[in-house]
N, C-alpha and C positions, 0 to 999 in steps of 0.2 A: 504494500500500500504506500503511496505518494504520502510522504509528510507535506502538510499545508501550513505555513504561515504568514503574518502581516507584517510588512514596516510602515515606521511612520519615519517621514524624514523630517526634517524642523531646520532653519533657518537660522544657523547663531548667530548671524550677524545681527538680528534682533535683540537681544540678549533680555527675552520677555523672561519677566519674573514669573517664577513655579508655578505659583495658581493658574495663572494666563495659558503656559505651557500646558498645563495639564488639560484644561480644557481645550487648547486647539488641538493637542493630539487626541481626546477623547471626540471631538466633533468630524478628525478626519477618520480614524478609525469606526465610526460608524456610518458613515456618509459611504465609506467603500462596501462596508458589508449591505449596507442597505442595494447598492449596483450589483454584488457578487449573484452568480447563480446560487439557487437553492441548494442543489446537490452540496456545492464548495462550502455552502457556510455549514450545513449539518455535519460535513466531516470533518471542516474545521470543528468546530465546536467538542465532537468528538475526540479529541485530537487533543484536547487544552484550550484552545485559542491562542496560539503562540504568536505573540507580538513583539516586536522589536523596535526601538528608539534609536535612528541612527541622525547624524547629523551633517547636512552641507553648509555651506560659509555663504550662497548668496541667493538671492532670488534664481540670479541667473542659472544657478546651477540645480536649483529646483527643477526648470522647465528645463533642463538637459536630462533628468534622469525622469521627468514626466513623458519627453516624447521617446525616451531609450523604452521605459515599461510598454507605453502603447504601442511601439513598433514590433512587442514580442506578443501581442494581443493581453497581456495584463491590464485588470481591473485598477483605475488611480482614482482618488476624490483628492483634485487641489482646494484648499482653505484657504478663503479670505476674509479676513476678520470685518465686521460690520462696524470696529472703531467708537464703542462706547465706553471702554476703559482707556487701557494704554498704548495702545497703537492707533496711529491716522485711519479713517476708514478708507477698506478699498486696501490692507497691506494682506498680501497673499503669506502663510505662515507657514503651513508644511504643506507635506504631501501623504498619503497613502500610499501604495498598494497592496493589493491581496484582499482578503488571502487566495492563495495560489498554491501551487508547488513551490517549496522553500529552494528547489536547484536554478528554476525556472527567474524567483526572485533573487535568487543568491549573485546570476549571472548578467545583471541589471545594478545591483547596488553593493555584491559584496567587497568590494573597496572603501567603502564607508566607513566610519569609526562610529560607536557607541555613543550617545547623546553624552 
């Protein structure tokens, strides 16, 4: 059986405090499962739900592993904050993908370093 997991990727050049974090990584990890087919989320689920916190340095580099996922047909939800706390509205903060096959995501992000 394919192991399935999720990444979130997050944007340090933001350097958003915890809370703020926690919920944009909670808003894009669910944003992607809600796109996922059904079958992917019951076996994730099944599975753990295994998630990952990894990190890029810029916007720019967001939309390079945004269009890397899409072009391997992966599941992404980009996040953009709606700017009623501490960011401008309108600043795009992570990324999703998955869940998916962990080799499939592994070969799109695993370069990355842990948040």
């Amino acid at each position: 059986m394919n192991s399935l997991k999720q990444v979130i990727l997050v944007r340090k050049d933001l350097e958003l405090s915890k809370g703020k974090l926690a919920s944009q990584v909670s808003h894009a990890s669910v944003e992607a499962v809600l796109k996922s087919h059904k079958d992917d989320i019951v076996k994730w689920r099944n599975q753990g739900m295994k998630k990952t916190v990894l990190r890029v340095e810029s916007l720019e580099d967001l939309h390079k592993f945004k269009t890397a996922a899409e072009d391997v047909g992966l599941v992404v939800a980009l996040i953009t904050d709606a700017g009623r706390t501490e960011i401008e509205p309108g600043t795009t903060t992570c990324l999703a993908i998955g869940p998916a096959d962990e080799k499939k995501i592994d070969a799109v992000t695993g370069t990355l370093k842990l948040l």
